[in-house]
VMD Tcl script that draws the C-alpha trace (Angstrom):
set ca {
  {21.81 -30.27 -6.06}
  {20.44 -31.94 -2.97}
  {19.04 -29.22 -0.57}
  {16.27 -29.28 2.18}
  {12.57 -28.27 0.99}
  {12.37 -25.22 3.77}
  {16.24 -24.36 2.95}
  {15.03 -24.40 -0.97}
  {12.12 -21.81 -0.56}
  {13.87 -19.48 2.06}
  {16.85 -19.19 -0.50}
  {14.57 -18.39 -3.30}
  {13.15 -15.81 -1.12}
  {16.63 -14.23 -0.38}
  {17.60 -14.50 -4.17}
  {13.85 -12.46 -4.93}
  {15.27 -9.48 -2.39}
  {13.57 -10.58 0.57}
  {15.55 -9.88 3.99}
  {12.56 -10.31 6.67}
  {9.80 -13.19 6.94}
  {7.18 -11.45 9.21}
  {5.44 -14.05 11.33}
  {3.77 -15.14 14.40}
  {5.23 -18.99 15.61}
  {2.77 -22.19 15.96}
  {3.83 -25.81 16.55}
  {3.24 -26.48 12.29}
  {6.10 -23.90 11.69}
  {9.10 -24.13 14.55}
  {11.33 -26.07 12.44}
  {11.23 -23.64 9.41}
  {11.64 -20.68 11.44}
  {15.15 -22.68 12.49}
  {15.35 -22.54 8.61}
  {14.77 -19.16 7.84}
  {17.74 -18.49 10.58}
  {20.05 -20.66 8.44}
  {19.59 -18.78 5.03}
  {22.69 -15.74 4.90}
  {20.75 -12.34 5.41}
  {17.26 -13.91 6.08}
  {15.81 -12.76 9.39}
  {12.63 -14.14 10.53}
  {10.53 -11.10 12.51}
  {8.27 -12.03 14.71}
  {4.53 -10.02 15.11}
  {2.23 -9.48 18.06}
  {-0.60 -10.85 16.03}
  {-0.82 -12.79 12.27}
  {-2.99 -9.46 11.34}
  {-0.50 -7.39 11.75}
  {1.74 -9.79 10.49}
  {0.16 -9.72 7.04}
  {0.11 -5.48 7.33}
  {3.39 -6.04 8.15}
  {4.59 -7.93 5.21}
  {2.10 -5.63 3.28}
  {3.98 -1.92 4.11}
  {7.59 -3.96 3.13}
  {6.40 -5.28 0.13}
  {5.36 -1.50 -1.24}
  {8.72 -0.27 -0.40}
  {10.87 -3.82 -1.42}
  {8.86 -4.92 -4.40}
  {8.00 -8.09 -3.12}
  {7.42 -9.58 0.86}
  {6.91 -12.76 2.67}
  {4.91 -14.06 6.19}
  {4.99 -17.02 8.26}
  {1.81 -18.59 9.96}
  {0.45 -21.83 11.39}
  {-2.38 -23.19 9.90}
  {-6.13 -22.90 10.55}
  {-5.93 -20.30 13.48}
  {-2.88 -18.29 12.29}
  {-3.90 -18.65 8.54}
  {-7.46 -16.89 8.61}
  {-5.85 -14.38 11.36}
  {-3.74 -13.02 8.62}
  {-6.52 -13.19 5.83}
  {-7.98 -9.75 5.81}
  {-4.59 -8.41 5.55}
  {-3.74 -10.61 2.59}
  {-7.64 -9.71 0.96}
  {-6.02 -6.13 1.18}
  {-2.79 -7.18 -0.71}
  {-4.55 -8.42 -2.95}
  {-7.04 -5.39 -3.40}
  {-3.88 -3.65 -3.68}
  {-2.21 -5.30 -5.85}
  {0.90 -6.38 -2.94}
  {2.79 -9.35 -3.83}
  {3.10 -11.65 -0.49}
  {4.30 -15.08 -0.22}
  {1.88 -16.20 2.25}
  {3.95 -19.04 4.08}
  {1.20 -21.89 6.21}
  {3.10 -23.84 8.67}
  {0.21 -26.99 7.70}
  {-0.33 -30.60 10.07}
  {2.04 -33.23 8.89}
  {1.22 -34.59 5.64}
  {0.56 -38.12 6.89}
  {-2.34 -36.36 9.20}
  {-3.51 -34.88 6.01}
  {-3.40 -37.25 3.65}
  {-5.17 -39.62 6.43}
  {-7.84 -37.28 6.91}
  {-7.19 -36.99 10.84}
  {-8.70 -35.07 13.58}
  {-5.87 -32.31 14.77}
  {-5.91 -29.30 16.20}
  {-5.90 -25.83 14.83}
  {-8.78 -27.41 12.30}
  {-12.64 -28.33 12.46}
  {-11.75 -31.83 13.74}
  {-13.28 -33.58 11.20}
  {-11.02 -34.48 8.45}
  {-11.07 -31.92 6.14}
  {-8.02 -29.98 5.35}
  {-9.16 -28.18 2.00}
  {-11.53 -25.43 4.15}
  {-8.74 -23.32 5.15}
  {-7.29 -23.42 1.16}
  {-10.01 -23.01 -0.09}
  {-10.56 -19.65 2.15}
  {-7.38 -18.34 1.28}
  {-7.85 -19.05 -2.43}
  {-10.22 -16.45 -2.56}
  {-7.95 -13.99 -2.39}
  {-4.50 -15.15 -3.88}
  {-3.64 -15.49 -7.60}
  {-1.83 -19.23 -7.18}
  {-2.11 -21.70 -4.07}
  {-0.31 -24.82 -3.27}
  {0.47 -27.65 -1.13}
  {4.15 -28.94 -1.26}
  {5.36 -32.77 -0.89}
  {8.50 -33.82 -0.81}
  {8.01 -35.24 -4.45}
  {6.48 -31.72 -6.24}
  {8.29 -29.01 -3.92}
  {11.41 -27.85 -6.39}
  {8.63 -27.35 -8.93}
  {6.24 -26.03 -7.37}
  {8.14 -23.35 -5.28}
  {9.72 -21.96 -8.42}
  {5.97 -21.81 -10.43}
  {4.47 -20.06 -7.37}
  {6.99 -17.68 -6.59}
  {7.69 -16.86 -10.52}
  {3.77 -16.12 -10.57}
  {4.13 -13.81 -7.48}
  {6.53 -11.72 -9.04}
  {5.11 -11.66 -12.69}
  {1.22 -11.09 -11.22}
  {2.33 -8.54 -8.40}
  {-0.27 -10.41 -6.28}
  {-0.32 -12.61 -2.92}
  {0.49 -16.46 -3.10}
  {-0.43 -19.38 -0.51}
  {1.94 -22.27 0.06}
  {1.07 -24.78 2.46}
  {4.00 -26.64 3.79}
  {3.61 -29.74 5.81}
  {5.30 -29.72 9.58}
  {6.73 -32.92 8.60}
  {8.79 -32.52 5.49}
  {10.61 -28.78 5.32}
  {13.86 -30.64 6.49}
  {13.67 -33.31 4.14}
  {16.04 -33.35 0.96}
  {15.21 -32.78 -2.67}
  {16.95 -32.41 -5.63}
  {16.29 -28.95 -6.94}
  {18.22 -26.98 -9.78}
  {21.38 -24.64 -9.31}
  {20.47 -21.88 -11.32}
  {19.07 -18.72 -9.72}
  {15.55 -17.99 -9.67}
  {14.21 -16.40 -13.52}
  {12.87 -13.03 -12.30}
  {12.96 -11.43 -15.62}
  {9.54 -10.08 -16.88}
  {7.71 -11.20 -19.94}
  {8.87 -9.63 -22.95}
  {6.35 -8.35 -25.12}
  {4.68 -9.81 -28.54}
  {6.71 -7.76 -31.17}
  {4.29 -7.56 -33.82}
  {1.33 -6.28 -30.98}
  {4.25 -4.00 -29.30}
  {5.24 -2.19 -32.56}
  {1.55 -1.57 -33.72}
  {1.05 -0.61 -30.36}
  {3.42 1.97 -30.31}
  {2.42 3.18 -33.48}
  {-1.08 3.71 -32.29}
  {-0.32 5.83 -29.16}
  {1.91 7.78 -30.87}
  {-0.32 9.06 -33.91}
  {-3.12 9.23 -31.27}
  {-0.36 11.99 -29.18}
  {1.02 13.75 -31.59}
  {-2.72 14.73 -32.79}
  {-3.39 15.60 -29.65}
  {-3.88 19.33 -28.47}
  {-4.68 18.48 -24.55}
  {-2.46 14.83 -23.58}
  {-2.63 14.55 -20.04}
  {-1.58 11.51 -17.59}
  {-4.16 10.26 -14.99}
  {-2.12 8.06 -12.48}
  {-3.53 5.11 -9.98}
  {-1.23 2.24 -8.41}
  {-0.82 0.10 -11.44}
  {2.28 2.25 -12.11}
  {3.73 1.41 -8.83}
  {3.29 -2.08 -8.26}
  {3.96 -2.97 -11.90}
  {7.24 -0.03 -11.77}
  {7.00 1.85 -15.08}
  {6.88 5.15 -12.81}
  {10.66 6.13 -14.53}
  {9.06 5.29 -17.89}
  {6.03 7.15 -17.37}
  {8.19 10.46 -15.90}
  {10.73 9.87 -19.04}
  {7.37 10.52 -21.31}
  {6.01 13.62 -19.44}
  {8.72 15.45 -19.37}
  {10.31 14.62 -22.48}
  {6.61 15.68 -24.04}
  {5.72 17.56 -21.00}
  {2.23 16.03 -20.53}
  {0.72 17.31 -17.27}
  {-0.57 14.57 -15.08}
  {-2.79 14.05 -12.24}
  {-3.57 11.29 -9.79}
  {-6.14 9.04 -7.85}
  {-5.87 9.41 -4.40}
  {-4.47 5.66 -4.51}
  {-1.62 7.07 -7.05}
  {-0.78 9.53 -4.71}
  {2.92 10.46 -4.89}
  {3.73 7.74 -7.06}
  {5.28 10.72 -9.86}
  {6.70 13.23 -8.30}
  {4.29 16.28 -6.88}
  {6.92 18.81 -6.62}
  {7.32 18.66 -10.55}
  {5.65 21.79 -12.60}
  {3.60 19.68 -14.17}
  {1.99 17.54 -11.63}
  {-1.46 19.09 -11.93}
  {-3.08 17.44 -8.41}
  {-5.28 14.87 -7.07}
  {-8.22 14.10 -8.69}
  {-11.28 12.82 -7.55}
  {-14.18 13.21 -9.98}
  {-16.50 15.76 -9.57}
  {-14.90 16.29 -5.72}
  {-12.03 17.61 -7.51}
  {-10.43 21.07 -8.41}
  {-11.76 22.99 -11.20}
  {-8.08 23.38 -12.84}
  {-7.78 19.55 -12.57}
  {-11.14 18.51 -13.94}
  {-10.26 20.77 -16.78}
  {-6.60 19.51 -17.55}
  {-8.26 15.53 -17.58}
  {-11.69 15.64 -18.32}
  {-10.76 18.23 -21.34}
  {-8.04 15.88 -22.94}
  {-7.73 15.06 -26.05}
  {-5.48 11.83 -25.25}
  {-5.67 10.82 -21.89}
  {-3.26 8.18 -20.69}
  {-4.64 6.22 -18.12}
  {-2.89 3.78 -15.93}
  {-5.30 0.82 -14.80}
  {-7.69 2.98 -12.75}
  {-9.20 0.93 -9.36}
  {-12.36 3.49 -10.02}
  {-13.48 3.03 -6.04}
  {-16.48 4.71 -5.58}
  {-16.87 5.23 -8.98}
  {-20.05 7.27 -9.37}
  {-17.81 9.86 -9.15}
  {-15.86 9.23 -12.09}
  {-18.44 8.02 -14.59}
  {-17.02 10.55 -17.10}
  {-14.12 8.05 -18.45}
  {-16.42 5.65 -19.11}
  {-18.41 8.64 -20.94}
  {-15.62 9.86 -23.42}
  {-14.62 9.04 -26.74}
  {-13.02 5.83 -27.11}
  {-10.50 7.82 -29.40}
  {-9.34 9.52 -26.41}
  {-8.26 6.86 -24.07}
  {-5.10 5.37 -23.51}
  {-5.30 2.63 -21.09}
  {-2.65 1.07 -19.60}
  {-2.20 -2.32 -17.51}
  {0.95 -4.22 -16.71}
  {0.43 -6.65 -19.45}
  {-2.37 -4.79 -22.03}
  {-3.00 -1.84 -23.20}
  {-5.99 0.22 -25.20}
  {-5.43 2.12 -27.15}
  {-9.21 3.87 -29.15}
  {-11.44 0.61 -28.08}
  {-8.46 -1.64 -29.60}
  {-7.04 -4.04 -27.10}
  {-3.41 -5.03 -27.79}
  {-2.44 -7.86 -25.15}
  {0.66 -9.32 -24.20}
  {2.02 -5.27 -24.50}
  {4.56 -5.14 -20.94}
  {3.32 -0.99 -19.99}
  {7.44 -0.20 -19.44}
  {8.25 -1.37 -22.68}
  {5.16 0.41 -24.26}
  {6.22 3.55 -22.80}
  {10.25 3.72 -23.28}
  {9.44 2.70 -27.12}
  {7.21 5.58 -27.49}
  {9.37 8.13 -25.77}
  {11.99 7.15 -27.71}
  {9.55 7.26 -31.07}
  {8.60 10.90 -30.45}
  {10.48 14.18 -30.16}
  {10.51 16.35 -27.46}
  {7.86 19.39 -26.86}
  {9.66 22.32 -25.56}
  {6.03 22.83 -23.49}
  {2.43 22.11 -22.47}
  {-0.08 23.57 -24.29}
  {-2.08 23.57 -21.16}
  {-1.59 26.51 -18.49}
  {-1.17 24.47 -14.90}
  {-1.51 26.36 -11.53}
  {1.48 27.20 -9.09}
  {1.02 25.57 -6.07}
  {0.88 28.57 -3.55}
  {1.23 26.52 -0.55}
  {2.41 29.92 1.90}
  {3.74 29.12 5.06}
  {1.39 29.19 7.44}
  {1.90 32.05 10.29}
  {2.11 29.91 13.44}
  {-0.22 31.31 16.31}
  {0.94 30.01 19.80}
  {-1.59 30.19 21.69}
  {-4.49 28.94 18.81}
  {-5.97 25.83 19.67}
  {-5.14 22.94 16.66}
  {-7.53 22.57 14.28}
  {-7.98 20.60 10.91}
  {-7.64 23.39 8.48}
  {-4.45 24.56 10.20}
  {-2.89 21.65 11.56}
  {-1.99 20.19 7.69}
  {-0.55 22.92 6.39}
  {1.77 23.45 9.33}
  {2.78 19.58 8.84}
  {3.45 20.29 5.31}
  {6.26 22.47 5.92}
  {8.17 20.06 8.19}
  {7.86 16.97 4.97}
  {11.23 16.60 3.00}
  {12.34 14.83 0.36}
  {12.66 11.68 0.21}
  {10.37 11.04 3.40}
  {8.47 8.07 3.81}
  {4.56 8.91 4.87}
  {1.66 6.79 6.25}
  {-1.24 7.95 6.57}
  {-4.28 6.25 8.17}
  {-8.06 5.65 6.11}
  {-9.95 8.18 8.01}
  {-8.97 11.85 8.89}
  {-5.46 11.25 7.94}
  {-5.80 9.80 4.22}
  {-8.06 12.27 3.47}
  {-6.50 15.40 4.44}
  {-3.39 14.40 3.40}
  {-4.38 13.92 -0.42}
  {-4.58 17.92 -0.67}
  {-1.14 18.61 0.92}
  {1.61 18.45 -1.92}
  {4.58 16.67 -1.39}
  {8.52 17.31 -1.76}
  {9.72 15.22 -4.70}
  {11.13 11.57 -4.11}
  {8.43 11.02 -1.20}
  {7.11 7.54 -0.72}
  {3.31 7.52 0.27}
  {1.72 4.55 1.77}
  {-2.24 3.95 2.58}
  {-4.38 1.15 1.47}
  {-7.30 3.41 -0.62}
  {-8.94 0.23 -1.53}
  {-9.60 -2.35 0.59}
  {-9.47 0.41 3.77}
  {-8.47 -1.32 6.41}
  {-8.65 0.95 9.78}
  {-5.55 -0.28 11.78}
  {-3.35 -0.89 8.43}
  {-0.82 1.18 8.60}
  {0.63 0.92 12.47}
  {1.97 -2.48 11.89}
  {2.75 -1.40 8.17}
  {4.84 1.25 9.01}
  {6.87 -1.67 11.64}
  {7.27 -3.19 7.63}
  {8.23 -0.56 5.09}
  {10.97 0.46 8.24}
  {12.98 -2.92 7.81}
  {12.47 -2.14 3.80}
  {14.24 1.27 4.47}
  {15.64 1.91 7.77}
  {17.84 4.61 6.25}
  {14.34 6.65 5.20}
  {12.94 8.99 7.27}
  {8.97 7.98 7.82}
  {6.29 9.63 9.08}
  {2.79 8.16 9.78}
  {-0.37 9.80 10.67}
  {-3.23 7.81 12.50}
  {-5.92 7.81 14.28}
  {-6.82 6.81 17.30}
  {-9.87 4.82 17.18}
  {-7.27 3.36 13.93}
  {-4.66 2.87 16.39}
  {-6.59 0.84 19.16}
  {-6.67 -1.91 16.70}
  {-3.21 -3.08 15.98}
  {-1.50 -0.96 18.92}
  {0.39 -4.14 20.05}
  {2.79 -3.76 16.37}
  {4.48 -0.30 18.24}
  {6.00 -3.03 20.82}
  {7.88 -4.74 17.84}
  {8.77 -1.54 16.34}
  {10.63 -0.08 19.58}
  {12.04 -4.02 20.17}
  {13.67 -3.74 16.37}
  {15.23 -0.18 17.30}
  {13.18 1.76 14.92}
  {12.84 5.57 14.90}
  {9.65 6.47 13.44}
  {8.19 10.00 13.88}
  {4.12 9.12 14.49}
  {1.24 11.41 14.91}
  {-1.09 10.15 17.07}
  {-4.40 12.07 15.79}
  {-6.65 12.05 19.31}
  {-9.98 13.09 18.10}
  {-11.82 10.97 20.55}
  {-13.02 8.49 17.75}
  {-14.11 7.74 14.66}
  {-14.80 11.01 13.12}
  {-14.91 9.93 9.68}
  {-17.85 7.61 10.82}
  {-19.59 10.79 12.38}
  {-19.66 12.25 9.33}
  {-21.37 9.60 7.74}
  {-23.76 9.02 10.45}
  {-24.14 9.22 14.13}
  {-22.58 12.58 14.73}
  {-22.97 12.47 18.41}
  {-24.07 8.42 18.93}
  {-21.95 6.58 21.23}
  {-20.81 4.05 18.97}
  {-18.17 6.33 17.17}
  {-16.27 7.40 20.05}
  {-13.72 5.43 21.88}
  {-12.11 5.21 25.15}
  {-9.31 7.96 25.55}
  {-6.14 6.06 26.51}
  {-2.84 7.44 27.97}
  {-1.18 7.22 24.84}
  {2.10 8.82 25.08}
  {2.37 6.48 27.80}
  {2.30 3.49 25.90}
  {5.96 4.10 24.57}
  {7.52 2.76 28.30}
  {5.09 0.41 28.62}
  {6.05 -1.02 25.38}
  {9.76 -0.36 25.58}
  {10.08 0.39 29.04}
  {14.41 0.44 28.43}
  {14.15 2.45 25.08}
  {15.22 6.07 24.49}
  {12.07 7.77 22.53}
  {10.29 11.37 22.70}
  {7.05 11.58 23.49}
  {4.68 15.11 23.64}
  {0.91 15.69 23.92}
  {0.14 19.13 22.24}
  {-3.09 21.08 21.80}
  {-1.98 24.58 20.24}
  {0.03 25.79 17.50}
  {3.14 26.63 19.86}
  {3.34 23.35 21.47}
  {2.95 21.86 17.94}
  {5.93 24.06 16.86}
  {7.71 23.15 19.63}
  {7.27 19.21 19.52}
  {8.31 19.73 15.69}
  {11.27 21.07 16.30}
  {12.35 18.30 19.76}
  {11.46 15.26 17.54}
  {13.53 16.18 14.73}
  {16.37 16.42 17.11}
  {15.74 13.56 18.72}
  {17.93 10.24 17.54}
  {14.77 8.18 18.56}
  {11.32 6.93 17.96}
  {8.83 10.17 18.47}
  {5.87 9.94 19.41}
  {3.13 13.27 18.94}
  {-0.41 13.11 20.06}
  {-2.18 15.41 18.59}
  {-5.36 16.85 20.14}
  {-8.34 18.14 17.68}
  {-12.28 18.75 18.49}
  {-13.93 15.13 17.51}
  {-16.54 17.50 15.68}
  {-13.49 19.11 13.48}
  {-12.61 17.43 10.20}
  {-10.78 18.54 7.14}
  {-13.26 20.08 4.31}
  {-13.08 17.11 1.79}
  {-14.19 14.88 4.98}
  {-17.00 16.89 5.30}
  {-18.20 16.05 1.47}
  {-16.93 12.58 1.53}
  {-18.91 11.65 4.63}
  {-22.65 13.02 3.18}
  {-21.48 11.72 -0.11}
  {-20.69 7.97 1.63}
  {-23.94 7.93 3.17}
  {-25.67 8.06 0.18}
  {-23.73 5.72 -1.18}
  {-24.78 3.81 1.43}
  {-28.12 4.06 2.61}
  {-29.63 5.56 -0.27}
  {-31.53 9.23 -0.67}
  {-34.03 7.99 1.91}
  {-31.96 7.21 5.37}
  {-33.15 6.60 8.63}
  {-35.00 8.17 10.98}
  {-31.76 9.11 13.18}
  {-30.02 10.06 10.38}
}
mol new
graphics top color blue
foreach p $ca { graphics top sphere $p radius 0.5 }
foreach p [lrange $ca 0 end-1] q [lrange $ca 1 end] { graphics top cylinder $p $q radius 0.2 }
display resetview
């Protein structure tokens, strides 16, 4: 069929379950954003900055499966690439859009703007390249093609990819095929998928102690049904990484907690460092000093699973798919009425509110767990936030967001504007900072101007806490200036409904709790805690950070 090239890509897009294109406009990418407008059920929205932008498409892909962002090139390109490096980190796939110079210009080598002036149009690929699994610059001759490749590999790699598209050329017509867009994963080898199976099974059903150690492979690859299907049908305890958080259910009786090396709590060092046959999902190991002891045990006892690969005892069987590993060997093995292994009841008590008792860290947490429910989506900021929230269990069927690895402060504000237009029908929570918050603050004006009701918890600890922890307890450089923040929702918004409250004790906590979930609006809650209070694993992680570090011997101001 004859179609336009910009039509031909914005349709694939829509046929991969994309409904937004986050973005920021240039003069390389009016005409497609016309484009995106034409495409039924498209909607192009439009960010404060190409940062956020990229967070943005970021928070929407974790929710949708898959996202996509607009930019212009040069300026708006490297803008958006530390949110892409994080995607990647991550594992997010993006289909990083580049509104490019006309091809003529480029092919001609001439001086434009938004570049070095000088000719050369490969820098800003070549910067992006770094951090995207397939790159590529359309013309009218290879765009069918290539759109198809580099969106298949998106989907299949769960990673970001870069197209360049010329200014010149998104209207003009190609032929391009019919069909829809093949999103089907690989199938696996049969011969390496049956002797696969085989393997992990003997390897479980001689096992006294299996247990399930869970990162965000499981997530972004989706065998998280499969994976619950096999503990429960064998009931296999299971614990996570902090970057696994919540991807299984934590309300389940078998969900043993988070763990964290030797940071972590005795019963769950036992249940994983104790197994027999330890399933383990592609582990990011970051800061792994603390969890040297996988790469210490038996080979006999690991089971480790990829998206495309597993381990099984040293062996490496490739071109294994983990879902279809895992629903083969459920459905190999019989059911086990229960675990061997003795897990802990969670004996999260409600916490006996105080009015008049000043917020604190140790208090404030478990108070907020009490108000989660299921099905919630949460946010929570790197700093104070991520870190106390990865000891508060969660109801079953919540969504939790953060970006462990790459640890961008600043992510999840604009994030939260993207996994909103994933789920608008979810109720979501986010927790951040404020030094966290100065950063992409501008992304709040785009959620109010899309009619978005988030619940957020400003955390006003007068800085960067979890820097004072790792050095500079008192130094000037870890506090920031203390804004009117509850103010910011009318400046933003000035004509849109929302609840705003400022609370220092318990009471007014309580109180704030109970207005906002009342409230058929955006809420805003700042929170007010001593910049010397932190949550207790804060308290190990910073020492433990500076080490990391600076070494055993710091400096003098240390």
């Amino acid at each position: 069929m004859k179609t336009s090239i910009g039509n031909y890509l914005f349709t694939r897009l829509k046929e991969m379950g994309i409904g937004h294109v986050f973005g920021v406009p240039g003069d390389f990418t009016l005409q497609m954003l016309d484009q995106i407008e034409d495409v039924e059920g498209l909607t192009f929205v439009g960010n404060c900055n190409e940062l956020n932008s990229a967070y943005a498409a970021d928070g929407y892909a974790r929710l949708n499966r898959i996202a996509a962002m607009i930019t212009t090139y040069g300026v708006g390109d490297l803008s958006a690439l530390c949110g892409v490096a994080g995607a990647c980190a991550e594992n997010v796939p993006i289909v990083f859009i580049s509104g490019a110079p006309p091809l003529y210009a480029m092919e001609g080598h001439l001086r434009i703007h938004h570049s070095l002036a000088e000719g050369n149009f490969d820098n800003v690929m070549n910067s992006v390249r770094e951090f995207t699994v397939a790159q590529t610059r359309l013309t009218p001759a290879n765009a069918a093609f290539e759109i198809d490749r580099i969106l298949s590999i998106c989907w299949i790699e769960r990673q970001p990819v870069f197209i360049q598209i010329p200014s010149n050329i998104s209207y003009l017509m190609i032929d391009a095929p019919t069909q829809p867009l093949n999103l089907a994963m690989p199938e696996s080898d049969s011969e390496r998928i049956e002797s696969a199976i085989a393997l992990v099974r003997q390897y479980l059903e001689n096992a006294r102690r299996p247990a399930v150690l869970i990162d965000m492979d499981v997530d972004r690859t989706g065998y998280a049904d499969a994976l619950v299907r096999l503990v429960e049908k064998y009931r296999i305890p299971y614990a996570s990484f902090r970057s696994g958080k919540a991807i299984l259910s934590e309300a389940s009786s078998l969900f043993a907690g988070i763990y964290n090396g030797a940071a972590s709590a005795p019963h769950v060092r036992d249940i994983i460092e104790k197994s027999d046959c330890l399933f383990v999902t592609a582990p990011s190991f970051v800061e792994a000093s603390t969890l040297q002891f996988i790469d210490q045990m038996p080979a006999e006892r690991i089971v480790s699973i990829r998206g495309h690969s597993v381990t099984v005892g040293g062996e490496v069987f490739e071109g294994v798919m983990a879902e279809e590993l895992i629903n083969g060997l459920v459905d190999s093995i019989d059911a086990r009425p229960e675990s061997v292994v003795r897990l802990e009841a969670h004996g999260g008590e409600p916490v006996t509110i105080e009015p008049d008792l000043a917020l604190t860290q140790k208090r404030f947490w478990p108070i907020m767990e009490g108000f989660f429910e299921e099905g919630d989506v949460i946010l929570a900021e790197n700093g104070t936030s991520n870190i106390a929230m990865t000891s508060v269990r969660l109801p079953a069927g919540v969504s939790y967001l953060s970006q462990m690895v790459w640890g961008a402060i600043g992510y999840t504000l604009p994030a939260l504007l993207g996994s909103m237009m994933a789920a608008p029908d979810r109720r979501q929570i986010l927790f951040i900072g404020d030094g966290s918050f100065q950063l992409t603050v501008q992304e709040l004006s785009t959620v109010l101007r899309e009619g978005l009701k988030p619940i957020i918890f400003l955390i006003n600890n007068r800085g960067y806490t979890i820097e004072r922890y790792i050095q500079g307890m008192k130094a000037s450089y870890n506090d920031v200036a203390n804004w009117d923040y509850t103010a910011l929702m009318k400046v933003f918004a000035p004509g849109v409904e929302s609840f705003t409250a400022s609370v220092s004790t318990e009471g007014e906590l309580v109180a704030a709790l109970a207005a906002c979930g009342k409230a058929d609006c955006a809420s805003f809650i700042e929170i007010h805690l001593d910049p010397f209070d932190a949550p207790e694993p804060l308290k190990i992680f910073g020492p433990k950070t500076a080490e990391l570090d600076y070494g055993t011997r710091r400096g003098p101001r240390s």
